[in-house]
N, C-alpha and C positions, 0 to 999 in steps of 0.2 A: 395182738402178738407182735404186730411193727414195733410198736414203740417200745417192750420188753426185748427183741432181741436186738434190736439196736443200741438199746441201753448196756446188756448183755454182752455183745460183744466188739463192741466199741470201747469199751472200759471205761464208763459212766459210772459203774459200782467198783467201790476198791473189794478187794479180796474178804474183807473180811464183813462187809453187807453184800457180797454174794455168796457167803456163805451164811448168814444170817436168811436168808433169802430160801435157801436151799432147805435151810431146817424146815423154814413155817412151812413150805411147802408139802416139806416128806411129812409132818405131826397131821397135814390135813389129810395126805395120802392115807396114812392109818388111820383118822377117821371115819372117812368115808370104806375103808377097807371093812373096819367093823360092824357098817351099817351095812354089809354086803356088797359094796359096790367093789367088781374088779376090772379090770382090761389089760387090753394089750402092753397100753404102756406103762401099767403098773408093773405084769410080768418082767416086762422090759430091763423096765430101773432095777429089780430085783436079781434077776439072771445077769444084770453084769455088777452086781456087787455094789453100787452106789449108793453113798452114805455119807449125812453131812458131816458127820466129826470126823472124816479124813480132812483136817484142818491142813495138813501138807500137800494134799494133793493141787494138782495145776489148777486156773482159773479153767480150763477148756475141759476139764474134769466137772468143776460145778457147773461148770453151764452145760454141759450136757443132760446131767443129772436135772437141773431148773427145768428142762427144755421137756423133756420125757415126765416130769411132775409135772408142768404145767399141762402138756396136754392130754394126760391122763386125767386131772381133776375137771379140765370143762369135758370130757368125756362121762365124767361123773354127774357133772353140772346140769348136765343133758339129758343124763337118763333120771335124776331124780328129778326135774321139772317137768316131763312128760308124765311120773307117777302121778304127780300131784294135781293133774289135769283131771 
């Protein structure tokens, strides 16, 4: 997660591969949502309305939204490699 959020907000990604970014994340979000897997910080992203095609919204808009998908998915990440045990 260092080297993502430094990337992240240090403005290494222009706007529009952080918004790139933001998508794959949230389509992996929904697949793992369909395989049952949910948390907190899926709730999360959801209760405050984050969405990658608000294409106008700020960089500190996606990167929040990035920030809350990514640690929702190895949250994901987590519990489906302990199934699989």
């Amino acid at each position: 997660m260092t080297v993502l959020k430094s990337e992240l907000e240090e403005g290494y990604l222009r706007k529009h591969e952080l918004i790139k970014v933001h998508e794959t994340l949230y389509w992996l979000k929904r697949l793992f949502e369909n395989l049952g897997s949910t948390n907190e910080y899926y709730v999360q992203y959801d209760s405050l309305g984050f969405n990658p095609a608000k294409i106008y919204a700020s960089r500190e808009y996606h990167i929040r939204g990035v920030k809350l998908l990514y640690h929702g998915l190895m949250r994901s990440l987590n519990i489906a490699t302990r199934c699989q045990e």
